[in-house]
C-alpha positions as a Python dict, from the first residue, in 0.01 Angstrom:
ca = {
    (1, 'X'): (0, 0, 0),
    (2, 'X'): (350, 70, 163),
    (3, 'X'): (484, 274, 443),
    (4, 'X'): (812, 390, 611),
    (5, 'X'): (1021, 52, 649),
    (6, 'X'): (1011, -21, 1014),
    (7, 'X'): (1184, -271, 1269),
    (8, 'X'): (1035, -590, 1403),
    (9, 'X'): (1206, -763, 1727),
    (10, 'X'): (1138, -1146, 1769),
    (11, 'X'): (1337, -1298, 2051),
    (12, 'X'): (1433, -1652, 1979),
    (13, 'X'): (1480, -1944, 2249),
    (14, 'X'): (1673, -2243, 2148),
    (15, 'X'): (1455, -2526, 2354),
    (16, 'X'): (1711, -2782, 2223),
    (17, 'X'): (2111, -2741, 2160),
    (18, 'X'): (2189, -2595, 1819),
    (19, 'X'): (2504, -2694, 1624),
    (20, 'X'): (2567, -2377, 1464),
    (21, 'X'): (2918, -2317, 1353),
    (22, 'X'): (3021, -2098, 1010),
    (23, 'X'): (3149, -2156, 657),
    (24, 'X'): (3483, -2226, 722),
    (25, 'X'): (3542, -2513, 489),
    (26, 'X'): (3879, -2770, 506),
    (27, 'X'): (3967, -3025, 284),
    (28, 'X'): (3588, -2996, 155),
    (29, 'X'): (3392, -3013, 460),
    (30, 'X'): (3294, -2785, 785),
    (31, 'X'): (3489, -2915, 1050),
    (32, 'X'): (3511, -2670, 1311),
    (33, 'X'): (3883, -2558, 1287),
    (34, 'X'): (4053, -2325, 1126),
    (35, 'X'): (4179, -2372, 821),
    (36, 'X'): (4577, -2433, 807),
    (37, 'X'): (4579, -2359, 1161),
    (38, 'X'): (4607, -2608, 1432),
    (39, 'X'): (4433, -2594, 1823),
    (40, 'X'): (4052, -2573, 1926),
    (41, 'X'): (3780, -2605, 1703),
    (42, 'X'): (3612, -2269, 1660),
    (43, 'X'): (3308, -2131, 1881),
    (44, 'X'): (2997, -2191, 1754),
    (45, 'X'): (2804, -1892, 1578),
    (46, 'X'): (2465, -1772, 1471),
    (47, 'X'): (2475, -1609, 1120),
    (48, 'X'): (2254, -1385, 955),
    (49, 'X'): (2271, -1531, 624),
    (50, 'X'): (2196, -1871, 758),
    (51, 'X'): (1900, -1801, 918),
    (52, 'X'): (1791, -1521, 637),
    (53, 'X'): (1832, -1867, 421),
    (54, 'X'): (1646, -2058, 661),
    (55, 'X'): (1333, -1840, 572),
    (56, 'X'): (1360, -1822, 227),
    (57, 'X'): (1340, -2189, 249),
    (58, 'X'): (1050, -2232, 510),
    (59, 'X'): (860, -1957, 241),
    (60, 'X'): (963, -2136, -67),
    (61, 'X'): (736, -2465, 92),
    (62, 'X'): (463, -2265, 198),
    (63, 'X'): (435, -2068, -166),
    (64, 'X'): (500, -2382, -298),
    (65, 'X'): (225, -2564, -142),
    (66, 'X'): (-36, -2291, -147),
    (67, 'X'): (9, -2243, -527),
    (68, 'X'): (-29, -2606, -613),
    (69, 'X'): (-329, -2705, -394),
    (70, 'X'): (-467, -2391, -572),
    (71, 'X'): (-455, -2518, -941),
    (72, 'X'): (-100, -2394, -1032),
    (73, 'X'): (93, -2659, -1267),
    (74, 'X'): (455, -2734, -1124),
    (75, 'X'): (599, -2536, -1350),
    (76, 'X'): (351, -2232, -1347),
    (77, 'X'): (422, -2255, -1003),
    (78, 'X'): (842, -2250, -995),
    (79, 'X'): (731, -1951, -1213),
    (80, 'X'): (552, -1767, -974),
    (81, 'X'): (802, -1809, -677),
    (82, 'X'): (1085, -1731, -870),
    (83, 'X'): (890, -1359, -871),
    (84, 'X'): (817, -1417, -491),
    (85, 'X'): (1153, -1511, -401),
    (86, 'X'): (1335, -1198, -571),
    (87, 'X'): (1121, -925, -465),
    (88, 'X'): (1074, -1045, -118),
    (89, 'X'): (1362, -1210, -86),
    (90, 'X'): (1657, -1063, -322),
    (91, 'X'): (1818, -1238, -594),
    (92, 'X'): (2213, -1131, -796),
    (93, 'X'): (2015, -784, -949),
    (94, 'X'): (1779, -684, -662),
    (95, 'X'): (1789, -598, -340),
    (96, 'X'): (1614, -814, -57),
    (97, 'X'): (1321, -608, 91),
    (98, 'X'): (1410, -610, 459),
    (99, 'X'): (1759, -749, 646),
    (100, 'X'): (1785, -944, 984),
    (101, 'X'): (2040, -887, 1252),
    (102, 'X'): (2099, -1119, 1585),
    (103, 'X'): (2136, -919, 1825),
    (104, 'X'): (2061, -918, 2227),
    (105, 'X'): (2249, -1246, 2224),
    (106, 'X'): (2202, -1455, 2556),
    (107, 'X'): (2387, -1780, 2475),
    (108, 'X'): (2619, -1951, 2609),
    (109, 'X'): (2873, -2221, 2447),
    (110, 'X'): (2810, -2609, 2610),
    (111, 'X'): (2975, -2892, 2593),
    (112, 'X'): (2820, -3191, 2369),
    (113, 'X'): (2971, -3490, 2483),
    (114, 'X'): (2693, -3550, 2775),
    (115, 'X'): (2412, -3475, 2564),
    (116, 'X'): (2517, -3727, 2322),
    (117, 'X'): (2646, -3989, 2619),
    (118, 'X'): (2389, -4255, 2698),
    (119, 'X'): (2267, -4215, 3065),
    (120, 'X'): (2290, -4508, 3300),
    (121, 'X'): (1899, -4461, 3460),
    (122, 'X'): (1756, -4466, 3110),
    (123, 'X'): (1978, -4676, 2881),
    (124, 'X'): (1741, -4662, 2622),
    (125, 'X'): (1747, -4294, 2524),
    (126, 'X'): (2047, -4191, 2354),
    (127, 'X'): (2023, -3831, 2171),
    (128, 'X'): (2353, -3923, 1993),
    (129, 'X'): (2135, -4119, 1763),
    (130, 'X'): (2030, -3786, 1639),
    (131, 'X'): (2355, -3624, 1580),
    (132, 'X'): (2483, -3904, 1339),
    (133, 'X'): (2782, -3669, 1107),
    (134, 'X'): (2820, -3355, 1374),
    (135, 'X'): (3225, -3357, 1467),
    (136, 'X'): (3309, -3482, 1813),
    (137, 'X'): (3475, -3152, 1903),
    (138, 'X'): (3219, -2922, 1832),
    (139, 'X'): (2984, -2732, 2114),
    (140, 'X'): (2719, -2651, 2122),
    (141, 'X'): (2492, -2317, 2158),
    (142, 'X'): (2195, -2283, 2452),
    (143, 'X'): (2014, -1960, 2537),
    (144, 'X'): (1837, -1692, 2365),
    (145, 'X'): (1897, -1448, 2115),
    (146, 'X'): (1720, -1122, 1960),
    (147, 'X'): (1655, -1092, 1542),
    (148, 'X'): (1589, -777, 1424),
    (149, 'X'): (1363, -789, 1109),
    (150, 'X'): (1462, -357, 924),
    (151, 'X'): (1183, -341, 626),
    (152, 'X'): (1330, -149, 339),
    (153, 'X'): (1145, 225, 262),
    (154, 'X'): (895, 150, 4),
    (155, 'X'): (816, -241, 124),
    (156, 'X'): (445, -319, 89),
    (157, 'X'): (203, -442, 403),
    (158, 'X'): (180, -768, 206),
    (159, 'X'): (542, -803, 207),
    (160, 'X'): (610, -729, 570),
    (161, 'X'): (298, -999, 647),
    (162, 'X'): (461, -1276, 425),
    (163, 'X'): (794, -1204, 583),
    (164, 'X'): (682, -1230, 950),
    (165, 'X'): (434, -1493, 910),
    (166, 'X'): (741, -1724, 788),
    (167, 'X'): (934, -1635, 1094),
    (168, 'X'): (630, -1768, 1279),
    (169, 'X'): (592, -2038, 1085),
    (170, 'X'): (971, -2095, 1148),
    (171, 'X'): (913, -2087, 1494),
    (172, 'X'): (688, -2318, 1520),
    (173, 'X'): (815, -2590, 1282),
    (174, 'X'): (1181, -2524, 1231),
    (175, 'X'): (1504, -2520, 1374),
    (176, 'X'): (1890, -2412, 1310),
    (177, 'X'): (2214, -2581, 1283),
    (178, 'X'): (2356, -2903, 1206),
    (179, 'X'): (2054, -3174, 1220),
    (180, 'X'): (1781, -2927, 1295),
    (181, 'X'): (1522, -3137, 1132),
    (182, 'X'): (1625, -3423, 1352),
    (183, 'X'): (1514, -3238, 1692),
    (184, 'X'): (1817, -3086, 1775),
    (185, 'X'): (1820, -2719, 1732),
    (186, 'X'): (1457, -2643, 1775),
    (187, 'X'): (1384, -2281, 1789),
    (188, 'X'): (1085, -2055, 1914),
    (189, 'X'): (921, -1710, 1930),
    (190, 'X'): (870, -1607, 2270),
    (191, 'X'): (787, -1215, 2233),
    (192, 'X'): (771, -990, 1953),
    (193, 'X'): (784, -603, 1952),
    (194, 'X'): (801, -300, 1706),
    (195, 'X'): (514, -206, 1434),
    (196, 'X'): (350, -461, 1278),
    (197, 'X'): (129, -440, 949),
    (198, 'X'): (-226, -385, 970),
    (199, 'X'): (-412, -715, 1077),
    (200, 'X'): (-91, -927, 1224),
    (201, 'X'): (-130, -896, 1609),
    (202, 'X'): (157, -996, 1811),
    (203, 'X'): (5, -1313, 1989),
    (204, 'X'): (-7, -1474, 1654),
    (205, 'X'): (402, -1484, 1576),
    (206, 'X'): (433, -1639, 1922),
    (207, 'X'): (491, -2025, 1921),
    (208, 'X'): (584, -2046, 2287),
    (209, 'X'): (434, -2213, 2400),
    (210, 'X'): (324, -2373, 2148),
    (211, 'X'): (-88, -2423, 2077),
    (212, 'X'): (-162, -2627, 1779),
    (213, 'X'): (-481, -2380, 1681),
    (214, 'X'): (-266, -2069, 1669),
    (215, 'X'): (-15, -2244, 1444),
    (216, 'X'): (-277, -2331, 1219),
    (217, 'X'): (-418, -1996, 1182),
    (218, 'X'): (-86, -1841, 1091),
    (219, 'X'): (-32, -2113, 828),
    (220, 'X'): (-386, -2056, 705),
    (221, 'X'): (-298, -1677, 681),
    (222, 'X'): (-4, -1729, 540),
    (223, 'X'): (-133, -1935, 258),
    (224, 'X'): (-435, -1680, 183),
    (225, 'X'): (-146, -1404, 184),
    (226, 'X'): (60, -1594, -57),
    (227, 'X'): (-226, -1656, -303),
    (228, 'X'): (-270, -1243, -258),
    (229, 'X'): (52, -1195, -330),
    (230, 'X'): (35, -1414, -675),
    (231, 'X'): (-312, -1258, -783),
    (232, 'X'): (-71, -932, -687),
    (233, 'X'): (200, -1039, -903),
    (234, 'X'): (-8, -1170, -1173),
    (235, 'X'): (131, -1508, -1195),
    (236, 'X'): (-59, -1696, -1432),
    (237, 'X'): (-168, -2019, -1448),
    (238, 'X'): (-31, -2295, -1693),
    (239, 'X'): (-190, -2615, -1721),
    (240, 'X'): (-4, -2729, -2085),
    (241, 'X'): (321, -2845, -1888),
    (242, 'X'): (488, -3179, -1968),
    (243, 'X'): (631, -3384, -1714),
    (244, 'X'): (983, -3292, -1837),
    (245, 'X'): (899, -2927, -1781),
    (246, 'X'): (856, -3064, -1401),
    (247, 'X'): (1129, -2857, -1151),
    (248, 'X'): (1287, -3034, -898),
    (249, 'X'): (1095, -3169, -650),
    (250, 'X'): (1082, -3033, -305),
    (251, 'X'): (917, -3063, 91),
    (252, 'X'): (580, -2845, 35),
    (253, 'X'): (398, -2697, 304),
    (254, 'X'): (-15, -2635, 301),
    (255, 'X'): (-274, -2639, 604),
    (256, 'X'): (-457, -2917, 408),
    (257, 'X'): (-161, -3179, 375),
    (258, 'X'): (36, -3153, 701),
    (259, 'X'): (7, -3461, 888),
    (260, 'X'): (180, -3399, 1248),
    (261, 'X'): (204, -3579, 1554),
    (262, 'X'): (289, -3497, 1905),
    (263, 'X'): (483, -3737, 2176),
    (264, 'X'): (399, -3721, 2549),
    (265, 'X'): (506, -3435, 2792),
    (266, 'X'): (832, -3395, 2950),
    (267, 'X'): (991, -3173, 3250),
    (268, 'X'): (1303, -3128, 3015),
    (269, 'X'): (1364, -3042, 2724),
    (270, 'X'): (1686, -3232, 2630),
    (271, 'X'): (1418, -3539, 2777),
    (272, 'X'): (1189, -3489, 2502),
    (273, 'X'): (1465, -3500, 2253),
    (274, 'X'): (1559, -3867, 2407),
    (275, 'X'): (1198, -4001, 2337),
    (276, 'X'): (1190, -3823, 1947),
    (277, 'X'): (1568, -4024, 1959),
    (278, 'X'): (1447, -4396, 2114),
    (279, 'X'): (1130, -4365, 1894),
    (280, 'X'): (1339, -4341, 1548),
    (281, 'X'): (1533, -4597, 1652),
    (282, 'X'): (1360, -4845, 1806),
    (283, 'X'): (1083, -4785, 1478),
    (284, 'X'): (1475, -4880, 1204),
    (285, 'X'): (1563, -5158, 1473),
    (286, 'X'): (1497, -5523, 1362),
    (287, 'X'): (1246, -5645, 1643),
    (288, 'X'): (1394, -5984, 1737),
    (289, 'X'): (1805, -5861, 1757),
    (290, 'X'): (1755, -5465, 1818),
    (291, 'X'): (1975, -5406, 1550),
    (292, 'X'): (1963, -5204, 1257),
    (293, 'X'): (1949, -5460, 989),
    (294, 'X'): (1814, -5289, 713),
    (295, 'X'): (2023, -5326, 449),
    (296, 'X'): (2224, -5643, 523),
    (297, 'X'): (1979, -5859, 342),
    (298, 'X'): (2090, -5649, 41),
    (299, 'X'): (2491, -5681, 88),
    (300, 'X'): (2473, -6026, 190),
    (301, 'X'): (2395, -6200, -149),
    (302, 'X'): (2632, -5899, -309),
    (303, 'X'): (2922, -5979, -90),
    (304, 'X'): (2907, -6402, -120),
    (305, 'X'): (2740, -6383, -525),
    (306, 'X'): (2903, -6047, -623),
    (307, 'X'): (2546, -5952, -721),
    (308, 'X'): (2203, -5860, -621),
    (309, 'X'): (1947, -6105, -570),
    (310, 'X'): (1609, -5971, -780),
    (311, 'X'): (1529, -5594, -786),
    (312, 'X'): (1652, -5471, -469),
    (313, 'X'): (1464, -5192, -309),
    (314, 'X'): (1654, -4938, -40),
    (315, 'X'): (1322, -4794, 119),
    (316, 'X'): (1505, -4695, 464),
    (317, 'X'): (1737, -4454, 246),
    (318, 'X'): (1391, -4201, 230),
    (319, 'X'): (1478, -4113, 596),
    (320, 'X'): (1731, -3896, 398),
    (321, 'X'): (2065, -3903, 202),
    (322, 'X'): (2323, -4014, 225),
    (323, 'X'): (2263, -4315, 391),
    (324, 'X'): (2574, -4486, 557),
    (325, 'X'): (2589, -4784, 713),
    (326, 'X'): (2895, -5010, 863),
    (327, 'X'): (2886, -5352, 924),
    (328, 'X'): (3144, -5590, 1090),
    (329, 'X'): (3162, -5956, 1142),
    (330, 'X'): (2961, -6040, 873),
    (331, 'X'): (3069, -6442, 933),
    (332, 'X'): (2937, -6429, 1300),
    (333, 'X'): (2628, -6281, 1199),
    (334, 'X'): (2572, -6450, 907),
    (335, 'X'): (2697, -6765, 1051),
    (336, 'X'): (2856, -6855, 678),
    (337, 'X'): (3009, -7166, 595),
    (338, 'X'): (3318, -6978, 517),
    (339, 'X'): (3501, -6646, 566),
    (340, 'X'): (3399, -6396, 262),
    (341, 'X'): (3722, -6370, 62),
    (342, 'X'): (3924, -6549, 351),
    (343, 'X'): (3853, -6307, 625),
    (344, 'X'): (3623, -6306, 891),
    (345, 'X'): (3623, -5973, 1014),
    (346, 'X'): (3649, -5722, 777),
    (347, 'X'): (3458, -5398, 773),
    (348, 'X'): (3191, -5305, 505),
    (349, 'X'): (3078, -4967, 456),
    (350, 'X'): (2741, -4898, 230),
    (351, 'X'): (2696, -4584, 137),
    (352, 'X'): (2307, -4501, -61),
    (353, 'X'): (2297, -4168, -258),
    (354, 'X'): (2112, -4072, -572),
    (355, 'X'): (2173, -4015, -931),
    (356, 'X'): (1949, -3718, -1092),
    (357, 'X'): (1795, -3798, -1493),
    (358, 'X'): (2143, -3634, -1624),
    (359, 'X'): (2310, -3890, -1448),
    (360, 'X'): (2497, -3723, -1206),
    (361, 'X'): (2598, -3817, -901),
    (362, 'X'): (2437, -3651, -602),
    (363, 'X'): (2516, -3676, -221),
    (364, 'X'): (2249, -3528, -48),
    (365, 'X'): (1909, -3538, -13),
    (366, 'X'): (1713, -3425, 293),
    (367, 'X'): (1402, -3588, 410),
    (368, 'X'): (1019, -3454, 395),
    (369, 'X'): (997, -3556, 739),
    (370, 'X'): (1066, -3282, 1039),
    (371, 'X'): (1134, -3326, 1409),
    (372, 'X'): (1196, -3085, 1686),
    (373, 'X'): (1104, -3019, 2024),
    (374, 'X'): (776, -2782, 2167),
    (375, 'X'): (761, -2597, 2464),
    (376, 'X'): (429, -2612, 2595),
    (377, 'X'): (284, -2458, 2941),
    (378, 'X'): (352, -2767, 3131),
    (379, 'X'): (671, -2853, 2964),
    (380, 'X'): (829, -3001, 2699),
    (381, 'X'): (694, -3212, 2414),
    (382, 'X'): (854, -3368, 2043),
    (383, 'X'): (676, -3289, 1752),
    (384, 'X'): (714, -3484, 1417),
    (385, 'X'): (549, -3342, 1089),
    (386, 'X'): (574, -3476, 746),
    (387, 'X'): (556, -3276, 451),
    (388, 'X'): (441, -3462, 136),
    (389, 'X'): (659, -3414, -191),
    (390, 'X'): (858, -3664, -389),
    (391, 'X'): (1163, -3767, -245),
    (392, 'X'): (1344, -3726, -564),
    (393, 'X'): (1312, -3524, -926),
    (394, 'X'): (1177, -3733, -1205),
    (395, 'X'): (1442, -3985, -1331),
    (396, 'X'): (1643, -4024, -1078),
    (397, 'X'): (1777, -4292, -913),
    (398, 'X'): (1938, -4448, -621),
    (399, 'X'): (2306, -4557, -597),
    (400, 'X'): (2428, -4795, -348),
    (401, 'X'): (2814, -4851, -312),
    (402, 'X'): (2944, -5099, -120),
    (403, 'X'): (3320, -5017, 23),
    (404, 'X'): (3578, -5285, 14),
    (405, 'X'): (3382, -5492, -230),
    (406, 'X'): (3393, -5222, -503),
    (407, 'X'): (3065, -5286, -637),
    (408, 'X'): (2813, -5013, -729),
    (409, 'X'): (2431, -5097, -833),
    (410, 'X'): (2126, -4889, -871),
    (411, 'X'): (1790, -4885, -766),
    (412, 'X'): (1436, -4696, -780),
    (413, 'X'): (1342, -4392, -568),
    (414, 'X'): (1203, -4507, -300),
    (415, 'X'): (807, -4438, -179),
    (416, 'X'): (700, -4260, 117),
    (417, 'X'): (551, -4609, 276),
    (418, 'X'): (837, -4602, 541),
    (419, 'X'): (747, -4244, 660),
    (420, 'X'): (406, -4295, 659),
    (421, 'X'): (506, -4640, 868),
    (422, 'X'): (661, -4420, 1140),
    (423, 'X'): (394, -4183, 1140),
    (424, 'X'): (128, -4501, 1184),
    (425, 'X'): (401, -4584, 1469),
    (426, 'X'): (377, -4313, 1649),
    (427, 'X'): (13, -4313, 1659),
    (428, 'X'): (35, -4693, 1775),
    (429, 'X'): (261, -4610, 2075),
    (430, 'X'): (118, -4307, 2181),
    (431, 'X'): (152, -4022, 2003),
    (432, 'X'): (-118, -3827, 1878),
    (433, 'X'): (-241, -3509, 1680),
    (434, 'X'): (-176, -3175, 1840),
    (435, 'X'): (-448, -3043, 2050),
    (436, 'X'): (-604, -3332, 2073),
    (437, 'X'): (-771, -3401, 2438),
    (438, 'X'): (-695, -3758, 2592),
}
């Protein structure tokens, strides 16, 4: 069944600073500026695009996830999405059934440098921690902001349902910007107006503030929708893959495997994103120097032996990719019987990315676990959520370079045992499962 296209209006807080600049790309990065052209970094900016992207994503793990947990191979799966994805979505030779437009914008541009500054009453929560690789001279964006879902003429009911169901599901999960899955940038649907298909009522999109039960219902309908929308399409099932037939690998979402977690209650927001910050850190630190030693049992016998002692295992690198770390002094803390290569104080960089099974060299990787920050009736709240997947595509593997020594050595993908570690964390120190009564 279709009708006459319509608008839907959902307006959008930010509960956390987003880091939202555009595409303007110098000497192979985003930096702000632009490019040739000297003086203040550019303002930051919501864009369409970006956030249309952001839903295709958030819909991608929730068709995803709903197809495999209901007997879908990988592969019939990446099948049945790629049919998903076009006609809800768009691809190079169709059009995308609706378009979104920011409008109603009630933002203003802030300054970052005291979010990320370490305040003297509470030494121990630092945001920066958070906002590891965002430019010092970028802003940041606070307020509100209105986007305008316009169906297309022609779009079915089931369509419009999938499409606003992921913008609630955004909501409630998700964020925008630069390290959005690291808290900051957290987004949510406060109201939502215009004509909505039969059977979506209005109080369901809303995720502020957020209730743990209403989330779970949308989810719930959105999976039922999505296996609609296959029977619809007619994927098929194929159970004959091969492991080689596999597709990459990627965070899926599905009622039945979300594991999530809630920290305590805060009057601020930007308070809430200090406790998401102390708990990753203090959970990496070494316990006896507060430091994060993680990998400096692995450089150590590299740097003095120019190799690797045994099969070396970079589990820490699963909190996402790249994985950079610096390290100084390496005499004082080592307390070595002699400078490495005569000098004392030299500065090592190691740098962990991943190589896929055609060998090349890949940067990025971003992890299965999410973080942002609720707002709830009496305040503010993080919220972690891990999505289970395989960190990596069949055959890959991990590539750790150590800078200044020139030395370069692999290792396996690693498991999900530090993620579920943090998770068990949490839980130890607090934290606990979203409307749950204490």
């Amino acid at each position: 069944m279709v009708d006459n296209g319509g608008t839907v209006d959902f307006r959008v807080d930010l509960i956390t600073p987003a880091f939202s600049y555009g595409a303007v790309q110098e000497e192979g990065r985003i930096t702000g500026r632009r490019k040739g052209k000297s003086g203040p970094p550019l303002r930051p900016e919501i864009r369409e695009t970006s956030l249309k992207g952001l839903l295709r994503w958030w819909f991608r793990a929730a068709a995803n996830g709903t197809l495999l947990h209901r007997g879908f191979s990988p592969l019939a799966s990446l099948r049945c999405l790629r049919g998903m994805e076009e006609s809800i979505f768009g691809s190079t030779g169709k059009s995308s059934s609706f378009r979104i437009r920011v409008r109603g914008r009630k933002l203003r541009v802030a300054e970052a440098g005291a979010l990320f500054s370490e305040p003297r009453e509470k030494p121990r929560y630092k945001i920066g921690y958070l906002g590891y690789g965002i430019p010092d001279e970028w802003k940041c964006l606070r307020g509100s902001f209105t986007l305008s879902v316009d169906f297309r003429r022609g779009t079915s009911l089931l369509e419009k349902s999938l499409v606003l169901l992921t913008i609630a599901t955004w909501g409630a999960l998700g964020g925008m910007g630069r390290r959005h899955r690291r808290g900051l940038g957290s987004v949510a649907v406060s109201s939502v107006g215009g004509k909505l298909p039969e059977g979506i009522e209005p109080e369901i999109l809303i995720s502020e503030p957020f209730d743990h039960e209403s989330f779970m219902r949308v989810l719930h309908d959105l999976s039922d929708r999505i296996s609609d929308y296959s029977r619809w399409l007619k994927c098929v099932r194929d159970e004959s893959s091969r492991e080689g037939d596999f597709p990459p690998t990627f965070a899926s979402l599905h009622p039945n495997s979300l594991r999530m977690l809630m920290g305590p209650t805060f009057s601020k927001a930007d308070e809430a994103l200090a406790e998401l910050a102390f708990r990753l850190r203090q959970y990496r630190e070494d316990p006896q120097t507060g430091k994060t030693f993680q990998y400096l049992e692995v450089i150590y016998p590299i740097l003095t032996k120019g190799k690797s002692d045994g099969d070396t295992k970079l589990e820490w690198s699963v909190f996402g990719l790249p994985h950079n770390y610096f390290s100084r002094s390496l005499y004082a803390q080592y307390r070595m019987e002699k400078d490495i290569e005569g000098r004392s104080n030299v500065s090592y960089k190691l740098s962990v990315v991943w190589r896929d099974g055609r060998g090349n060299r890949r940067n990025r990787r971003a992890s299965p676990l999410f973080a942002k920050v609720v707002s709830l009736e009496d305040g503010y709240a993080p919220l972690v959520h891990l999505m289970p997947s395989p960190y990596l595509p069949p055959g890959s593997r991990l590539l750790l370079d150590v800078m200044g020594k020139r030395y370069t050595m692999e290792a396996p993908v690693p498991s999900m045992e530090k993620l579920e570690g943090f998770m068990d964390y949490l839980g130890r120190v607090g934290w606990s499962k979203p409307g749950d009564v204490s």
